[in-house]
C-alpha positions in Angstrom: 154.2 36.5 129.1 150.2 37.4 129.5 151.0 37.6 133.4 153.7 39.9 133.1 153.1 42.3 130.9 149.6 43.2 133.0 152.6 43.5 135.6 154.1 45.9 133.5 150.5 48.2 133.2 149.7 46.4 129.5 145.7 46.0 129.6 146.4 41.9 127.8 144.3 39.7 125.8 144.5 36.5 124.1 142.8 34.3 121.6 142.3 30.1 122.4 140.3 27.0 120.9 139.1 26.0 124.6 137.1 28.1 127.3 139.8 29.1 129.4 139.9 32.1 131.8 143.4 33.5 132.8 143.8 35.9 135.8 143.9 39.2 134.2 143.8 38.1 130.9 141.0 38.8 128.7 140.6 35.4 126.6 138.1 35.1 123.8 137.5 31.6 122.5 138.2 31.8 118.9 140.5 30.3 116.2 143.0 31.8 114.5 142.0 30.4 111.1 138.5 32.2 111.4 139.4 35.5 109.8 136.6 37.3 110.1 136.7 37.1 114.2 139.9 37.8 114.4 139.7 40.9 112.5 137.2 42.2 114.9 139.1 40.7 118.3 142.3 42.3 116.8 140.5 45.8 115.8 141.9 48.2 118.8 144.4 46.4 119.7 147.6 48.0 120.1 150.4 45.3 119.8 149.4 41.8 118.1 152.1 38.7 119.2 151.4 35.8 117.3 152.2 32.7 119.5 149.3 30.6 117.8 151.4 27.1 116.6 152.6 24.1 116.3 156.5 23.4 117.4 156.7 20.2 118.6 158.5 18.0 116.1 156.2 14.7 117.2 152.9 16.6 116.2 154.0 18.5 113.4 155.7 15.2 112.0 152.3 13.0 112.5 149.9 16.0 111.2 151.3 18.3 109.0 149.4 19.4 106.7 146.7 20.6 109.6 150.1 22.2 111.2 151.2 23.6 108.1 147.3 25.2 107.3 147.0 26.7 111.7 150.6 28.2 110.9 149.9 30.0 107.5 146.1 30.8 107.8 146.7 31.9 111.8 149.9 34.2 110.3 147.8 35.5 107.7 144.7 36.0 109.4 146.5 38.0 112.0 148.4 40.1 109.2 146.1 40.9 107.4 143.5 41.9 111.0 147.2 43.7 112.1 147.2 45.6 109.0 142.9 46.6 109.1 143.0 47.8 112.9 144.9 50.7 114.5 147.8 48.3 116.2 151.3 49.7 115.9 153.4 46.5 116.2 153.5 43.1 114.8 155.9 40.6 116.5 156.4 37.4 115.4 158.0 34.4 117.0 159.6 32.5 114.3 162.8 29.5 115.6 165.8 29.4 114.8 165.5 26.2 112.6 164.9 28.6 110.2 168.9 28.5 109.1 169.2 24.6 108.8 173.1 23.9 107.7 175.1 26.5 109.3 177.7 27.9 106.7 179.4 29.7 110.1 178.3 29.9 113.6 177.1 31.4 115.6 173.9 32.3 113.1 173.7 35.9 112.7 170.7 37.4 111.1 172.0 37.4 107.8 173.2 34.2 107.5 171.7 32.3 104.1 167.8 30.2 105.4 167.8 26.5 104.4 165.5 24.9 106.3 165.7 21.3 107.1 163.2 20.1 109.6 159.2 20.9 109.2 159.3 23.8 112.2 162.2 25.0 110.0 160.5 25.2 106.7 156.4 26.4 108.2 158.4 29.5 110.1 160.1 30.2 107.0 157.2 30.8 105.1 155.4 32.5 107.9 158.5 34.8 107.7 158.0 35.6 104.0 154.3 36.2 104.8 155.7 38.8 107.3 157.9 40.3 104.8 155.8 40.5 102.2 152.8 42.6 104.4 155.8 44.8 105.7 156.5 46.0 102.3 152.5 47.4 102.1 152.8 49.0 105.4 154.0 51.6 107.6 153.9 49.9 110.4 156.7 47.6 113.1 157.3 44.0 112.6 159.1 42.2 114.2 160.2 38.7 113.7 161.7 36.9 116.5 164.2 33.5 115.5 164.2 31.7 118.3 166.2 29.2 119.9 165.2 26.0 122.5 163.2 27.2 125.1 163.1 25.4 128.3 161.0 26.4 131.7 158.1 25.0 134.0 155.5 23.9 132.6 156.5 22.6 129.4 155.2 20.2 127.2 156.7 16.4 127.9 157.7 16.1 124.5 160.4 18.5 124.8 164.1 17.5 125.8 164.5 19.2 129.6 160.9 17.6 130.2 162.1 14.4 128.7 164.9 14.3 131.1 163.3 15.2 134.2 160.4 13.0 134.2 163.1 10.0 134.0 165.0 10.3 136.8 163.6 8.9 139.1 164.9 5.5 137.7 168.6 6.7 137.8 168.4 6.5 133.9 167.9 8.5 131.3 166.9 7.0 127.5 167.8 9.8 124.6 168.7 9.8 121.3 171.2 12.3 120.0 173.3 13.1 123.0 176.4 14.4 121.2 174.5 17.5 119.0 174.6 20.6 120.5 171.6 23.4 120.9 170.8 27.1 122.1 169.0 26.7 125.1 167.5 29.9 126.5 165.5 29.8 129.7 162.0 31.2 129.3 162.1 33.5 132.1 164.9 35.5 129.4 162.4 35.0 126.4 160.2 36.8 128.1 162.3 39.7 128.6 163.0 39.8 125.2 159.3 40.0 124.2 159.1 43.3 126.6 162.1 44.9 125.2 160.3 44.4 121.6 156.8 45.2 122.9 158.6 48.5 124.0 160.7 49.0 120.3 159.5 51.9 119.0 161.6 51.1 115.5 159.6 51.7 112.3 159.9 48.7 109.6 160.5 44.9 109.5 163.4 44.3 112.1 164.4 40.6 112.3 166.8 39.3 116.0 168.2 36.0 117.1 166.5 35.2 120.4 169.0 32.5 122.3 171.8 32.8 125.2 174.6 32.7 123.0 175.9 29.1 124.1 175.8 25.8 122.7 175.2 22.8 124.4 174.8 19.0 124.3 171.9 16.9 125.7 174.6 14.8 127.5 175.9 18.3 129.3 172.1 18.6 130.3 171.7 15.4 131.8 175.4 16.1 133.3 174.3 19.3 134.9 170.3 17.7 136.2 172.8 15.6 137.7 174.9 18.1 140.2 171.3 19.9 140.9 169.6 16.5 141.8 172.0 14.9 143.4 171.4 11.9 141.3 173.4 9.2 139.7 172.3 9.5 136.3 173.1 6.4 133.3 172.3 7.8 129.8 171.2 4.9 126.8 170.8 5.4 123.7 168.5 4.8 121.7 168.9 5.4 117.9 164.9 5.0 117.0 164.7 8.2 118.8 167.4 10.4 116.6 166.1 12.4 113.9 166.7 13.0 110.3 168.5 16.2 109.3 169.5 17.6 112.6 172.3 19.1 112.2 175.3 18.7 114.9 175.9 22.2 116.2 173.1 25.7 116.5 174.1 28.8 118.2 172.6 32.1 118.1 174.5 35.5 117.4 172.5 38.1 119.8 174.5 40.6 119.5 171.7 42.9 117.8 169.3 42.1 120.3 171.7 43.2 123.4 171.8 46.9 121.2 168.3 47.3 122.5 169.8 46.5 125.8 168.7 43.0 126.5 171.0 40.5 128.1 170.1 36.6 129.1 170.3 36.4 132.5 170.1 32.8 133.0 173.0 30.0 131.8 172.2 26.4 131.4 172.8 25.6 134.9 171.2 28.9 136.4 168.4 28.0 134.2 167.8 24.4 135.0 168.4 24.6 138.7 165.4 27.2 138.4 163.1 24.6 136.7 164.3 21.9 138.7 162.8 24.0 141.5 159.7 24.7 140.5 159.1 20.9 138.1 159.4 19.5 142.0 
């Protein structure tokens, strides 16, 4: 996101824990729960996006009260440094876990929020943090729900990663195969960040981030398949299924597309592009 939106004449910077340095990125090594430094790191800034968390169910499952004080001291650090300096935009990336049980589908933006998974229930109150400084402030937010993101790169405990880096054996050991999920390549996440960097809409505006399309882990191991030209077995293995996940998630977009973005990338399009560059 940092790379392309210098492409796109953005003068970026960024906040991390570790001494990093990013080509054309300016990164200060800071935390997102020290206030004070990120008021003054935040001070001129223009736009703030607040990708400082925790989303991988393994970490926030085995640590979470540490994920649950990063998500709400980061969010409200960066509110309240958002709200101090002269920036004209908040976005926020929230998931879109944050609707548990679906009473229809696909989720719209007003469908009811009952979370039911950790990720779900930590975005959800990072939301009403976001709400809440909206209503003291003249500014944009933005709060992004979105779906499962896939791409290069990607931590190993996701499910795309999972499969990949298994076969090589001709085998493939999941858990739930049969549930279905949003999957939206990252190359189209980032487009949606620049169409809401660019946004010039005044108040709290909220949009589904996803492709639109549901789809199983067994139709993911399916497609790997045609693109790897590999026999692929699936096992099962139920110490790997998780409690309240629900069967089907699929994100309405339509209010997104208003502002004119469209997912370029299906499932297939999507994962023979990963395949690609994960060889």
């Amino acid at each position: 996101l940092g790379d392309t939106l210098h492409k796109c004449g953005y003068e970026v910077s960024g906040i991390s824990k570790s001494d990093i340095k990013i080509k054309n990125i300016n990164v200060y090594k800071a935390d997102v729960c020290d206030k004070d430094i990120v008021g003054e790191i935040c001070e001129d800034k223009d736009i703030i996006i607040h990708l400082a968390a925790t989303t991988e169910h393994k970490n926030i499952s085995k640590f979470p009260m540490e994920s649950l004080w990063t998500s709400l001291s980061g969010t409200y650090n960066l509110l309240y440094a958002f709200q101090k300096s002269n920036a004209k935009n908040f976005i926020f990336p929230s998931s879109g876990k944050v609707y548990g049980k679906p009473s229809y589908l696909p989720f719209d933006e007003q469908h009811p929020l009952n979370p039911t998974t950790p990720l779900g229930r930590i975005k959800k109150l990072c939301e009403d943090m976001v709400l809440h400084f909206s209503t003291i402030s003249d500014k944009s937010f933005s709060i992004l729900r979105i779906f499962n993101v896939y791409g290069p790169n990607q931590k190993p405990e996701f499910l795309i990663p999972t499969i990949l880096s298994q076969i090589k054996n001709n085998k493939v050991i999941l858990g739930d195969i049969k549930s279905k999920r949003d999957y939206l390549y990252i190359k189209d996440l980032i487009t949606a960040f620049l169409t809401i960097v660019k946004n010039k809409e005044k108040g709290v505006q909220i949009y589904n981030v996803g492709s639109g399309v549901s789809t199983s882990a067994e139709d993911i191991v399916r497609a790997i398949e045609k693109i790897s030209k590999k026999k692929l077995s699936i096992e099962v293995d139920k110490s790997k299924l998780r409690k309240n996940e629900m069967p089907d998630e699929k994100a309405d977009i339509s209010k997104l597309k208003i502002l004119g973005w469209n997912p370029k990338y299906n499932v297939h399009s999507g994962l023979k592009d990963m395949f690609t560059n994960w060889e």
